[in-house]
KEKE-457307 format. One line per 3 residues: for each residue x, y, z of N, C-alpha, C. Coordinates in steps of 0.1 Angstrom, whole numbers, always signed. Layout:
X,Y,Z,X,Y,Z,X,Y,Z; ...
//
This chain:
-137,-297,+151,-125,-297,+143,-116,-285,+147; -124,-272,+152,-114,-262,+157,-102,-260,+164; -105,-270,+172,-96,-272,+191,-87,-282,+185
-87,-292,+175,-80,-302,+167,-72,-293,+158; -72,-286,+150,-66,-274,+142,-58,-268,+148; -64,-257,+162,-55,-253,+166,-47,-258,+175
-51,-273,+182,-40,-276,+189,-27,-280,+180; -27,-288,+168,-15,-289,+158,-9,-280,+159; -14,-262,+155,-8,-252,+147,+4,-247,+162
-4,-249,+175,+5,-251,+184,+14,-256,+187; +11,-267,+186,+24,-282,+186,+34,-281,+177; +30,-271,+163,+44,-272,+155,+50,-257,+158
+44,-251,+165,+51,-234,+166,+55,-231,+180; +48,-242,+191,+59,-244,+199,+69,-255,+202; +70,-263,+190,+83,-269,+195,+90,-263,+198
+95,-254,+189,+110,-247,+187,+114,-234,+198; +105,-235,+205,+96,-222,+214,+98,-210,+198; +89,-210,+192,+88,-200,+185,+79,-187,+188
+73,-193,+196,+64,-181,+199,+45,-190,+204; +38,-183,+211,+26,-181,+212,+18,-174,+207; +3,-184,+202,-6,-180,+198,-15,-174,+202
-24,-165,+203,-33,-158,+215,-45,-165,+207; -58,-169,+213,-71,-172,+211,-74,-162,+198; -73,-147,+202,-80,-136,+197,-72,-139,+180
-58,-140,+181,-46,-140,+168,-52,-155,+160; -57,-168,+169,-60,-180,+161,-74,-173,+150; -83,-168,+158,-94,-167,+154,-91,-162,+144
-86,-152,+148,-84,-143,+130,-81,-144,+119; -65,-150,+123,-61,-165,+112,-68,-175,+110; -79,-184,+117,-92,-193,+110,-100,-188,+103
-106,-177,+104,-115,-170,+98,-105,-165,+84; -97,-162,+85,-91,-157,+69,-83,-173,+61; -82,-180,+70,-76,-193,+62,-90,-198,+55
-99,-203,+63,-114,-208,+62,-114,-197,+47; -122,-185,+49,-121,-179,+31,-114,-186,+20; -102,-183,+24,-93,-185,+15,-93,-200,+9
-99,-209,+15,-98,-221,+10,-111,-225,+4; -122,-217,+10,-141,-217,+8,-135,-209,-12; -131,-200,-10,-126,-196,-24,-125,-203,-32
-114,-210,-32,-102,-220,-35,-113,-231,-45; -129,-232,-33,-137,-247,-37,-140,-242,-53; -140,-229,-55,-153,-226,-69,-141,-224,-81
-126,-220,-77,-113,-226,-88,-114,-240,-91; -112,-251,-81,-109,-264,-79,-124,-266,-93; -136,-264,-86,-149,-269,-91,-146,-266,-111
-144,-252,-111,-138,-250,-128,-135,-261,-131; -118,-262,-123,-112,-269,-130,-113,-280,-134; -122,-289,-125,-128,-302,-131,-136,-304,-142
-143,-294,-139,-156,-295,-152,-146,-291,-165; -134,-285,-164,-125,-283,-178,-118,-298,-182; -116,-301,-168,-109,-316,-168,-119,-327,-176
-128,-322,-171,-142,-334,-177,-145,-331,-188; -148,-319,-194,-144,-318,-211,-138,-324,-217; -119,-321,-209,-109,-326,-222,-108,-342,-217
-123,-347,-210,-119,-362,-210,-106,-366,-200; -99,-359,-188,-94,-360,-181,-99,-365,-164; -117,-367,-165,-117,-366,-148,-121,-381,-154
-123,-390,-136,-124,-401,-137,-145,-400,-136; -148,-410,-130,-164,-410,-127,-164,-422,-114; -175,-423,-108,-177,-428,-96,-168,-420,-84
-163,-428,-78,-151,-425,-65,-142,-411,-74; -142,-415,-84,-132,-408,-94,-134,-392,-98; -149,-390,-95,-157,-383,-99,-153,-370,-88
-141,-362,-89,-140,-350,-79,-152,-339,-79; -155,-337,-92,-163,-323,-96,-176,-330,-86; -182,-341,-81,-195,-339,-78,-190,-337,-61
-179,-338,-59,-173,-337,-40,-174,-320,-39; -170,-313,-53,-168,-298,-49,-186,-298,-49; -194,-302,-59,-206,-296,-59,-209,-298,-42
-210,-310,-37,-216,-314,-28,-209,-301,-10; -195,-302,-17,-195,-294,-5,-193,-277,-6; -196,-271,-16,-204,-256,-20,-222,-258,-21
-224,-271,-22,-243,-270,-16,-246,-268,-1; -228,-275,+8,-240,-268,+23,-238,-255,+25; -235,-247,+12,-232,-233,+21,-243,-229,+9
-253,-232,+9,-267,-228,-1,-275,-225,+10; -285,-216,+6,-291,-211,+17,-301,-203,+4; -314,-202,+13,-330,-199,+5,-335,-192,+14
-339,-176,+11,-344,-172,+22,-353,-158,+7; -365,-152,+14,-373,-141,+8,-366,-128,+16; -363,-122,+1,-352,-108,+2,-364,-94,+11
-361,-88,+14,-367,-77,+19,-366,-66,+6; -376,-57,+9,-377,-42,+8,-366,-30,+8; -362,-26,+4,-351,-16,+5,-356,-6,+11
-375,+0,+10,-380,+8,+17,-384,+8,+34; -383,-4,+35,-387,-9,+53,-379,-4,+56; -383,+6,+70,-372,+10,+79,-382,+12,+94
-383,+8,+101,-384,+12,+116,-377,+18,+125; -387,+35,+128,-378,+41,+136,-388,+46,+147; -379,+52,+159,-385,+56,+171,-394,+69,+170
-408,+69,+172,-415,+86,+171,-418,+88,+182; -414,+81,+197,-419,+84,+209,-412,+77,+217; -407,+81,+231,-402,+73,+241,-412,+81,+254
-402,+74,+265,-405,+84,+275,-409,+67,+290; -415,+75,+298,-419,+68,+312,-433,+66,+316; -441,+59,+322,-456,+58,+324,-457,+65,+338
-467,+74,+337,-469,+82,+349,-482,+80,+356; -492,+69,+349,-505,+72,+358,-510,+50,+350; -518,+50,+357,-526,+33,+352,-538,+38,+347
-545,+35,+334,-555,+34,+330,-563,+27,+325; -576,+28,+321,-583,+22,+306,-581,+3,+308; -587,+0,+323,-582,-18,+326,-571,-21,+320
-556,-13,+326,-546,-15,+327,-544,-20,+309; -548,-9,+301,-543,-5,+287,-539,+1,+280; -537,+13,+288,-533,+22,+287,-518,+29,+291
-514,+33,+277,-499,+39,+283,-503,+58,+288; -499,+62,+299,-504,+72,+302,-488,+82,+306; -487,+91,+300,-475,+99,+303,-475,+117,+303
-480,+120,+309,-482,+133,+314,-472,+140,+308; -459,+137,+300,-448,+147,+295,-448,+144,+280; -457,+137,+278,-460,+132,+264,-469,+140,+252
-463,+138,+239,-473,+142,+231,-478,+135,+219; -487,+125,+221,-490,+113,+213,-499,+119,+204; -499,+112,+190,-510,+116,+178,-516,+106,+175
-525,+107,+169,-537,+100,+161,-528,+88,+152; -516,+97,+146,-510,+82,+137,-501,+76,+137; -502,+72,+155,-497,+61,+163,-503,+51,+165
-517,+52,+160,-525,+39,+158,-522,+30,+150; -517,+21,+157,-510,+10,+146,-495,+2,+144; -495,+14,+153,-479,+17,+156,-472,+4,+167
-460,+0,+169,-454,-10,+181,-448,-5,+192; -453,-6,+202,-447,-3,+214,-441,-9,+225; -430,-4,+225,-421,-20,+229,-421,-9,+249
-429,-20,+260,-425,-15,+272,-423,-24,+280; -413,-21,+289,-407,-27,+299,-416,-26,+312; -418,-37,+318,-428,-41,+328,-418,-55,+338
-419,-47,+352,-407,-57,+364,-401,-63,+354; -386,-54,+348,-376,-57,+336,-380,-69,+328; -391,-67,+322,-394,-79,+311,-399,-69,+299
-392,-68,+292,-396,-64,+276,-410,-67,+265; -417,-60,+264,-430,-66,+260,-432,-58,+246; -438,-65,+239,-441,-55,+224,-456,-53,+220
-465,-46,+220,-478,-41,+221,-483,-36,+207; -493,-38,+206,-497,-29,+193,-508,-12,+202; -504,-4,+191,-516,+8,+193,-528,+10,+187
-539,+9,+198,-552,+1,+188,-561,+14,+190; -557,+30,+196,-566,+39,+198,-556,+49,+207; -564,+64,+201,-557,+75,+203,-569,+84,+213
-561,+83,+229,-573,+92,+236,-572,+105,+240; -554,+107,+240,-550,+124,+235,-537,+123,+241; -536,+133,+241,-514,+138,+236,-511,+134,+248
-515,+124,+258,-506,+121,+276,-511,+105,+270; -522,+102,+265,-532,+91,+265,-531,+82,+252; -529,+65,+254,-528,+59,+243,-534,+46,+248
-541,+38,+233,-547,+26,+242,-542,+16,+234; -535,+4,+241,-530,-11,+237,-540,-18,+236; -539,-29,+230,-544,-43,+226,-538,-48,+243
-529,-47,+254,-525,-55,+263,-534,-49,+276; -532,-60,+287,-543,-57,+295,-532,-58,+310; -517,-57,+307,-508,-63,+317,-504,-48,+322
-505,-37,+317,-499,-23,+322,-501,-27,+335; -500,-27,+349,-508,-25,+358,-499,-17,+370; -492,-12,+366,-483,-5,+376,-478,+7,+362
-475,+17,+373,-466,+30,+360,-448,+27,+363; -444,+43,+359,-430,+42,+363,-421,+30,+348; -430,+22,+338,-427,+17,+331,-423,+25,+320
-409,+18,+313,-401,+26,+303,-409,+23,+289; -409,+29,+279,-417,+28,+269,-411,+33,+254; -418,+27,+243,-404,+29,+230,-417,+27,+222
-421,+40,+211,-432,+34,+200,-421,+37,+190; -425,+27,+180,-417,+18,+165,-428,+21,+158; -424,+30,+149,-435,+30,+132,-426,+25,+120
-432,+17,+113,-429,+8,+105,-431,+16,+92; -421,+26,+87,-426,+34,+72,-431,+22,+58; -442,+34,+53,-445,+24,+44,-437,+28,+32
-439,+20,+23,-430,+25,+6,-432,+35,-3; -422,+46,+1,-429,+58,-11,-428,+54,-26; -438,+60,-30,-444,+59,-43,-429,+57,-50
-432,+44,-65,-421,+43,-70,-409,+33,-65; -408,+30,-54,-395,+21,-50,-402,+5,-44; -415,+4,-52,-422,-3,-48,-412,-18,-53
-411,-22,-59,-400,-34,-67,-390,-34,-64; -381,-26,-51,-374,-27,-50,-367,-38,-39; -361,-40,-40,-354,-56,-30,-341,-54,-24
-340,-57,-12,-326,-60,-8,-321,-73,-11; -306,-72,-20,-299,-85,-19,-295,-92,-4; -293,-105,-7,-287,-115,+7,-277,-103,+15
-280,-104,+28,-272,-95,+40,-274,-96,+47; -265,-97,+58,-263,-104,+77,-277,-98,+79; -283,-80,+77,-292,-77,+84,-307,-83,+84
-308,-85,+74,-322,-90,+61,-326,-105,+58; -309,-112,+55,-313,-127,+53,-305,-139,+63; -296,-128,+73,-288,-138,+83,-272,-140,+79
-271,-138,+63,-259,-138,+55,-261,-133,+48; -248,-130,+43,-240,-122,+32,-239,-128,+21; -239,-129,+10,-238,-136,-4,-227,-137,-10
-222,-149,-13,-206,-149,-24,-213,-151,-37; -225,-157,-37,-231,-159,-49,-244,-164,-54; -254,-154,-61,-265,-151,-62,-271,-159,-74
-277,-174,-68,-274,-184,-79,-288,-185,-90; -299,-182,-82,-313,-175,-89,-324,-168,-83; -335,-157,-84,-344,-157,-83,-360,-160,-87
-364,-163,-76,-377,-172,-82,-384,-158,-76; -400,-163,-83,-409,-147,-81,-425,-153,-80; -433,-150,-68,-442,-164,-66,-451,-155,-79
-458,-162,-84,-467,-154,-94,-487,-152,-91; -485,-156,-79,-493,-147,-76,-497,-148,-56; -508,-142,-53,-504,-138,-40,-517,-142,-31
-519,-155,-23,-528,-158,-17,-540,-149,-8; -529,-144,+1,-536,-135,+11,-529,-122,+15; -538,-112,+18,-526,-101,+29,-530,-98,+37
-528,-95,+53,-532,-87,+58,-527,-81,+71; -534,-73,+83,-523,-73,+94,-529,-83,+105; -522,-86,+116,-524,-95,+127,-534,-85,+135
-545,-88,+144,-551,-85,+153,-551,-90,+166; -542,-97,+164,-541,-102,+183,-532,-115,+180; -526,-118,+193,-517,-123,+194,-521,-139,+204
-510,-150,+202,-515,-156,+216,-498,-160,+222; -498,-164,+234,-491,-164,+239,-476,-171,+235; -482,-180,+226,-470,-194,+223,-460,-190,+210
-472,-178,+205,-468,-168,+191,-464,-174,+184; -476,-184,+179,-474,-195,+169,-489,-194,+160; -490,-185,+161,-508,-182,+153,-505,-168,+145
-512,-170,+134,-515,-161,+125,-530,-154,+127; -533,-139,+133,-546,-140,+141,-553,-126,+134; -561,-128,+126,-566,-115,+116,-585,-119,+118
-589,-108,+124,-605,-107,+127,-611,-103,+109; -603,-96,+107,-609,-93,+87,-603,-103,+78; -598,-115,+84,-594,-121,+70,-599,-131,+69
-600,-140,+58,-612,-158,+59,-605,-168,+53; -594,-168,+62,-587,-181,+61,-598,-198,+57; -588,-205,+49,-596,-214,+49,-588,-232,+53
-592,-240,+55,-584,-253,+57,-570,-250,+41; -578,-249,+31,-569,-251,+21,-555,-244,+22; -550,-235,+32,-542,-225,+33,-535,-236,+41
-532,-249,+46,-526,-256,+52,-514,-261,+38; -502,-254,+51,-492,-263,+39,-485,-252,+29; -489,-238,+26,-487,-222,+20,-475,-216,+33
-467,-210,+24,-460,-202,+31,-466,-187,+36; -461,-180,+49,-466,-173,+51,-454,-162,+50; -451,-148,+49,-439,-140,+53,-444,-128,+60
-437,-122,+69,-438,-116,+77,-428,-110,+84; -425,-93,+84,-415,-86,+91,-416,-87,+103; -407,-91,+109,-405,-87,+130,-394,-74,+130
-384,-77,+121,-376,-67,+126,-373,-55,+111; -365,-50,+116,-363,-39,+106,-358,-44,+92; -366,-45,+79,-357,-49,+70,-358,-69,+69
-364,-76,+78,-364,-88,+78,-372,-94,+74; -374,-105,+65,-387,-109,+64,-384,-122,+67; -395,-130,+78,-390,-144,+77,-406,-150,+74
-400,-162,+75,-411,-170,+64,-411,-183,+69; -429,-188,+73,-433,-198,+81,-439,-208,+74; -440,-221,+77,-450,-229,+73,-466,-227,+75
-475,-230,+74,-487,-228,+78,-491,-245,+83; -492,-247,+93,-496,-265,+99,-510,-263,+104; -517,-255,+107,-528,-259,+111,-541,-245,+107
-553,-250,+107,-562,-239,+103,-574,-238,+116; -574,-228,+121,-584,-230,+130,-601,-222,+128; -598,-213,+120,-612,-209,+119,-607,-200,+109
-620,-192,+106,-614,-179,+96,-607,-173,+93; -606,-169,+112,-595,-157,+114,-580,-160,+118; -579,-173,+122,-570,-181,+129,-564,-186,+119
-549,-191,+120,-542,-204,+117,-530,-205,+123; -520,-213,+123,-511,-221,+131,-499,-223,+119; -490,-218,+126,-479,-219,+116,-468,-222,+125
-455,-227,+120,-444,-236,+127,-435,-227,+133; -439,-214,+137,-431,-204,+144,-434,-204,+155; -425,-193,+167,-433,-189,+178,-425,-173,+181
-434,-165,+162,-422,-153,+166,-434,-144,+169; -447,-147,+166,-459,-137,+164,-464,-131,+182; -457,-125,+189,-455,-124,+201,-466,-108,+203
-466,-103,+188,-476,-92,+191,-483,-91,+179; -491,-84,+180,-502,-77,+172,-495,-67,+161; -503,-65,+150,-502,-55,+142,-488,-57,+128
-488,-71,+130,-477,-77,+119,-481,-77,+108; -478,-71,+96,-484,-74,+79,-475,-86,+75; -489,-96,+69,-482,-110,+64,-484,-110,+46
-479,-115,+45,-485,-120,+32,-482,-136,+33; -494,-144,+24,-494,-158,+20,-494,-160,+8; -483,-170,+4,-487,-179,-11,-484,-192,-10
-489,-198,-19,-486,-210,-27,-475,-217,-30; -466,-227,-27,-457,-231,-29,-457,-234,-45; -467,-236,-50,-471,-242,-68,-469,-228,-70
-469,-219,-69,-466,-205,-79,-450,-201,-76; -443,-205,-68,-432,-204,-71,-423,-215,-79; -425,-204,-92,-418,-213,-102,-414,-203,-115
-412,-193,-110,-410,-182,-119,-397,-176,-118; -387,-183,-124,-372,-175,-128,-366,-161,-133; -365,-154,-124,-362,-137,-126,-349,-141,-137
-344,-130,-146,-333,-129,-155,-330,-116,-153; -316,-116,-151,-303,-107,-147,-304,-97,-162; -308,-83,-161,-310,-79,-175,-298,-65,-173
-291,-60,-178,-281,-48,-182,-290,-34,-179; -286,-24,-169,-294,-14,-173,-292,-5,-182; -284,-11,-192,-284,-1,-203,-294,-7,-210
-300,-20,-207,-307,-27,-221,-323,-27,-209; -328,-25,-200,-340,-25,-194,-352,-20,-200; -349,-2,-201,-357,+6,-206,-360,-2,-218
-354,-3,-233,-359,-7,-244,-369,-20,-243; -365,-31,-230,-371,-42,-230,-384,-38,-221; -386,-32,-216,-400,-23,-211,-408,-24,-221
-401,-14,-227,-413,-12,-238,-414,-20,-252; -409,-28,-249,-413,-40,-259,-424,-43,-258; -434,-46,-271,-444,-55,-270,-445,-69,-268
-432,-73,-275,-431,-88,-272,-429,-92,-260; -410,-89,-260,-401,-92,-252,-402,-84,-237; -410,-75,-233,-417,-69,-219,-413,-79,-209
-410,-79,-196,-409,-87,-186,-423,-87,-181; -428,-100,-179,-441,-101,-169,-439,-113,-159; -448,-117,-149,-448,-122,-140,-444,-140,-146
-449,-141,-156,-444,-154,-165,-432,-157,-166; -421,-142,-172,-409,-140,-174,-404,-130,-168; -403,-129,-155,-398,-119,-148,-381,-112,-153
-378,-101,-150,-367,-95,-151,-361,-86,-137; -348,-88,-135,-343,-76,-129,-331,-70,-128; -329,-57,-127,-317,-51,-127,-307,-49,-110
-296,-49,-112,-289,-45,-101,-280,-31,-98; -278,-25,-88,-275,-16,-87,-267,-19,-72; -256,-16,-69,-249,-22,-57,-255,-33,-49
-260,-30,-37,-268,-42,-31,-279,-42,-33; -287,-33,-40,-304,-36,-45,-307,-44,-54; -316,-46,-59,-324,-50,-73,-338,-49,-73
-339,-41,-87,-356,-39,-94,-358,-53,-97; -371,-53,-96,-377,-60,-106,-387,-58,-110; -390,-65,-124,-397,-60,-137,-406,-72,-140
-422,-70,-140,-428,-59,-143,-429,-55,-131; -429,-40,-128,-431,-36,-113,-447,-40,-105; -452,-43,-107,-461,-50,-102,-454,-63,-89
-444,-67,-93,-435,-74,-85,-436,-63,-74; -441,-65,-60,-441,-55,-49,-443,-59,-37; -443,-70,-34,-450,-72,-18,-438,-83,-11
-443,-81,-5,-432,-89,+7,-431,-99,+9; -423,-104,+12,-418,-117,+5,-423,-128,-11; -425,-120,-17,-428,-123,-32,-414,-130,-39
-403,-121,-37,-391,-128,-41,-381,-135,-33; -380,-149,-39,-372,-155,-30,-359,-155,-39; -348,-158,-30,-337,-155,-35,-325,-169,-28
-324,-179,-44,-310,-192,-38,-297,-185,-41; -292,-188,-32,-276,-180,-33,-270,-189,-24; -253,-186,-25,-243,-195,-21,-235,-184,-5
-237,-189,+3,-233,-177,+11,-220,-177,+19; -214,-170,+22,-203,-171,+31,-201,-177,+41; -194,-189,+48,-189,-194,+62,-192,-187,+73
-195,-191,+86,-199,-185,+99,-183,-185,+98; -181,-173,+105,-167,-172,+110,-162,-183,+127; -153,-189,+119,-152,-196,+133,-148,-189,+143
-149,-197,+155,-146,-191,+172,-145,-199,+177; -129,-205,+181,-128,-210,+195,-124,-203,+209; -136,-206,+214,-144,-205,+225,-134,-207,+237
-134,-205,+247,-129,-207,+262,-129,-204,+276; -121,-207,+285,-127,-203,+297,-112,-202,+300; -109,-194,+309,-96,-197,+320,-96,-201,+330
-85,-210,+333,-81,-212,+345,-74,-206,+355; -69,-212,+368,-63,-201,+376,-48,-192,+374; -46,-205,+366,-31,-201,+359,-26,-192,+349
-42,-188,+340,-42,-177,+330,-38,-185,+318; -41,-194,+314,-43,-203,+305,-51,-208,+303; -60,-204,+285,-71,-209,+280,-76,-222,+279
-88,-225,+284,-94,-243,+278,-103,-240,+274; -101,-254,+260,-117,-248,+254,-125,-251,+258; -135,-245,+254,-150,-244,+256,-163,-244,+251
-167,-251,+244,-173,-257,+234,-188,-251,+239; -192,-248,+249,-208,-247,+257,-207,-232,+253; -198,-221,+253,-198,-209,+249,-209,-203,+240
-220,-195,+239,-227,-194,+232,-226,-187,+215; -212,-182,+218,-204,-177,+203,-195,-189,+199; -189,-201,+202,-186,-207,+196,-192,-214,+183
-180,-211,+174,-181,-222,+159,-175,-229,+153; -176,-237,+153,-163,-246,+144,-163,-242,+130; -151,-242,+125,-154,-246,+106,-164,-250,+101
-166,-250,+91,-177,-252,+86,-173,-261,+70; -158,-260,+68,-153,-268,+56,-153,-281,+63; -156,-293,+46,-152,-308,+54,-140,-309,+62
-141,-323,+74,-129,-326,+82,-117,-326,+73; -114,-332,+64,-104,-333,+51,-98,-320,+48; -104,-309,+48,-97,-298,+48,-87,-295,+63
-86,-304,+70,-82,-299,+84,-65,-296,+82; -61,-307,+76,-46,-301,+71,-40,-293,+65; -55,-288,+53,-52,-274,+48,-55,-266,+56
-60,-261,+60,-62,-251,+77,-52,-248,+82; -43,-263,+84,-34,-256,+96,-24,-251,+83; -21,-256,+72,-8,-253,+68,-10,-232,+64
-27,-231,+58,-30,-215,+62,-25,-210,+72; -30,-215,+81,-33,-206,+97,-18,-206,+99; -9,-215,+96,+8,-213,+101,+17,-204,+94
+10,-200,+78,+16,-192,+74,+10,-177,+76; +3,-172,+83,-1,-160,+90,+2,-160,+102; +3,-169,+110,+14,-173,+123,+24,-170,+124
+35,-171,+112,+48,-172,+108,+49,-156,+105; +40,-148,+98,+43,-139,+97,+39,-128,+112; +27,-131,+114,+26,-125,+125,+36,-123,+140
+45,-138,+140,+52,-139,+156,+71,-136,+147; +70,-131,+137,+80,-131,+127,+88,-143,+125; +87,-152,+121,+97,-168,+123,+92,-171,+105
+104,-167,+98,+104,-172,+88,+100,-186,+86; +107,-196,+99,+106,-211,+89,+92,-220,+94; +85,-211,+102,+72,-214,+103,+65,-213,+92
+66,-201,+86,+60,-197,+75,+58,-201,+60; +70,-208,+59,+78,-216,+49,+72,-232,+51; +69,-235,+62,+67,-249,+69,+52,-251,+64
+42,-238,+67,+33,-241,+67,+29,-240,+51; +38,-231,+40,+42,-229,+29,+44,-241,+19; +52,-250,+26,+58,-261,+17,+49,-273,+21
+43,-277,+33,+27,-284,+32,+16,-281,+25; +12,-269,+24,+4,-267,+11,+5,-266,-2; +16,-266,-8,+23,-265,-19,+21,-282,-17
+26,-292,-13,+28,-302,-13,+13,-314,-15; +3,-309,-5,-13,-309,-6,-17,-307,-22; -16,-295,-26,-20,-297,-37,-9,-299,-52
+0,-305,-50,+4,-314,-60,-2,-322,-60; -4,-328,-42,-11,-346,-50,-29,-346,-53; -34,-330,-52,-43,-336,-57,-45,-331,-74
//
C-alpha cells in the first residue's frame, strides 16, 4: 500500500509542478499521518459504543464498533515484561595471546581475570565469526577456561558480559512494554496476568548447535513439561519466551527456538493453566494501607500493582522471577519505510526486497485517508497553500460521510 500512497500524493503535487517529494520528507510524513489516524481508531471506537447506547449504531454489516475492535486487535501484542534490575555490562576485554587447556582456554598475558567470572559470557571473535561462550573455571589473572573446544588459534578479540543480579528489594520490580525489552512501545496497557506458580528454574549447561534445546545437567525434566512455556534472557533487559515441543531426557528438552546458542542462560518454566491471574492497577497513595490489610492484602490469587513512569511493582512481592508477568497491551505501528534503489539518472524505484522496508500497517481503506494526511504536511512543508487545503478538504469530506 506504501508505493500506492505515495505515488497518488505525487500525482496530485506534481501536476501543478508544485514541488517534489524527497523519500526521506514521504517517510516522515507516513509515519506522522499513520499515528495520527492509528489515534483517531480509539475516538471513532468511543464513539460508536456511545452511538450504541443511545440506540444509534446499526448491527451486522452495520455494526462499525466491531470493524474498529477488529482493527486495534492487530496491533495487540503479548509478550513477558523484564526486570528493571537486568543489566549486562563489560568487566573484561582484551586479545588472546597464547592456545590452551584443548583449545579452551582464553589466555591473555595483559589480563587480569578473577574467580567471579565464573559464569560469566564471553563473546570472541574467531576467523571474523562471533561466538558466545560461557566461563566454566578460573586458572589465574592471564588464564580462563570455556565450556568451547574451537579456541585454536590466538590473536582472537574477546568481550566478558556479567549479567547483575537483583539487589535486595527491587525484586518485583518490572519493565513496562519498550522497543528494548518487548520489541514495542505501548499506547495501551490492556492487562496483566501473573503465572501463580513456577514450574522450574535453572541455568543452561551446554549448548547444541541448532540452539533449540534447553540443556541443564542439575535439572529433571520430565515428558510432562511438553507444551509449558519456558522464559529466558539473551540480551540485556529481554526476556523471550519459548514453547517446550519435545522432552529428551532429564536434563534435555526441545523447545521451538533456535536462540540457545550458549551456555549459562537462567530459564524459568511454567504452566500455561496458572496463567490466569489478573494484576489490578492500585494508587500509590492507597498501596501501603492495602499491604497491610488482613483481608484486602494482594496475593498471588489477587495480585496488585503500582506504577511509577515506565516501571511497575507488584504485590505480593513474592511476584519476582522472570518472566512471571506477562503483559497484553495495544502497541504502536512499525513506522513505515519506503524502501529504494537508484537509478542512473538519480531517481528513486521502489524497492520492496530492502531489508528496512514497511508498509502501513492500517487497513487498505485507510489509503485515502493517508494521502489526504501526508498532503497536508506536504503542503506545508514545499509551502503551496492549495495543496494543503486539497489535502484539507478530502478529509474533512471522508469523514462527513462516515
Amino acid at each position: 500500500m506504501i508505493n500506492s500512497v505515495r505515488n497518488t500524493v505525487l500525482a496530485i503535487i506534481n501536476k501543478n509542478n508544485y514541488g517534489y517529494l524527497s523519500p526521506n520528507d514521504f517517510n516522515l510524513f507516513a509515519k506522522q499521518a499513520q499515528l495520527d489516524l492509528f489515534d483517531e481508531y480509539f475516538f471513532q471506537y468511543n464513539q460508536q459504543i456511545n452511538d450504541e447506547n443511545s440506540r444509534m449504531s446499526g448491527t451486522g454489516y452495520a455494526d462499525l464498533k466491531k470493524g474498529y475492535e477488529e482493527v486495534i486487535d492487530t496491533f495487540s501484542s503479548t509478550g513477558s515484561l523484564a526486570q528493571t534490575y537486568t543489566s549486562q555490562t563489560i568487566v573484561a576485554s582484551g586479545t588472546t595471546t597464547a592456545i590452551g587447556g584443548g583449545n579452551s582456554q582464553i589466555i591473555d598475558a595483559t589480563a587480569n581475570f578473577t574467580a567471579e567470572m565464573v559464569g560469566d559470557i564471553v563473546s570472541i571473535t574467531i576467523n571474523n565469526v562471533v561466538s558466545k561462550v560461557c566461563v566454566t573455571a578460573f586458572v589465574s589473572t592471564t588464564t580462563i577456561t570455556t565450556e568451547s573446544t574451537a579456541i585454536t588459534t590466538f590473536s582472537n578479540t574477546y568481550k566478558i558480559s556479567k549479567i547483575t543480579d537483583a539487589p535486595q528489594g527491587v525484586n518485583n520490580a518490572y519493565i513496562l512494554p519498550s522497543t528494548p525489552t518487548t520489541g514495542f512501545d505501548y499506547y495501551l496497557l490492556n492487562k496483566l496476568l501473573v503465572y501463580s506458580s513456577i514450574t522450574a528454574t535453572g541455568t543452561t549447561t551446554s549448548f547444541v548447535t541448532a540452539g533449540n534445546q534447553i540443556i541443564d545437567t542439575g535439572a529433571a525434566f520430565t515428558s510432562s513439561l511438553v507444551g509449558d512455556k519456558v522464559s529466558f534472557i539473551l540480551n540485556n533487559n529481554v526476556v523471550t519466551t519459548a514453547l517446550i515441543i519435545g522432552f529428551t531426557n532429564a536434563s534435555t528438552i526441545t523447545i521451538d527456538s533456535t536462540s540457545i546458542i550458549y551456555s549459562c542462560i537462567s530459564y524459568s518454566i511454567y504452566k500455561e493453566s496458572n496463567l490466569n491471574n489478573e494484576a489490578e492497577l492500585v494508587n500509590n497513595s492507597k498501596i501501603t494501607m492495602l499491604n497491610n490489610s488482613l483481608l484486602t492484602a494482594p496475593n498471588l490469587t489477587y495480585p496488585a500493582y503500582t506504577q511509577e513512569a515506565n516501571n511497575i511493582s507488584l504485590h505480593p512481592i513474592t511476584i519476582s522471577t522472570m518472566g512471571q508477568v506477562i503483559a497484553q497491551y495495544i502497541r504502536y505501528p512499525k513506522d513505515p519505510n519506503w524502501t529504494f534503489t537508484t537509478i542512473s539518472n538519480g531517481d528513486p524505484i521502489f524497492d520492496q526486497s530492502q531489508p528496512d522496508y514497511q508498509d502501513f500497517e492500517l487497513p487498505l481503506d485507510d489509503g485515502n485517508d493517508l494521502v489526504s494526511k501526508i498532503l497536508q504536511y506536504a503542503g506545508i512543508s514545499i509551502r503551496e497553500g492549495d495543496v494543503f487545503k486539497f489535502g484539507q478538504v478530502e478529509e474533512q469530506t471522508q469523514n462527513q460521510e462516515q
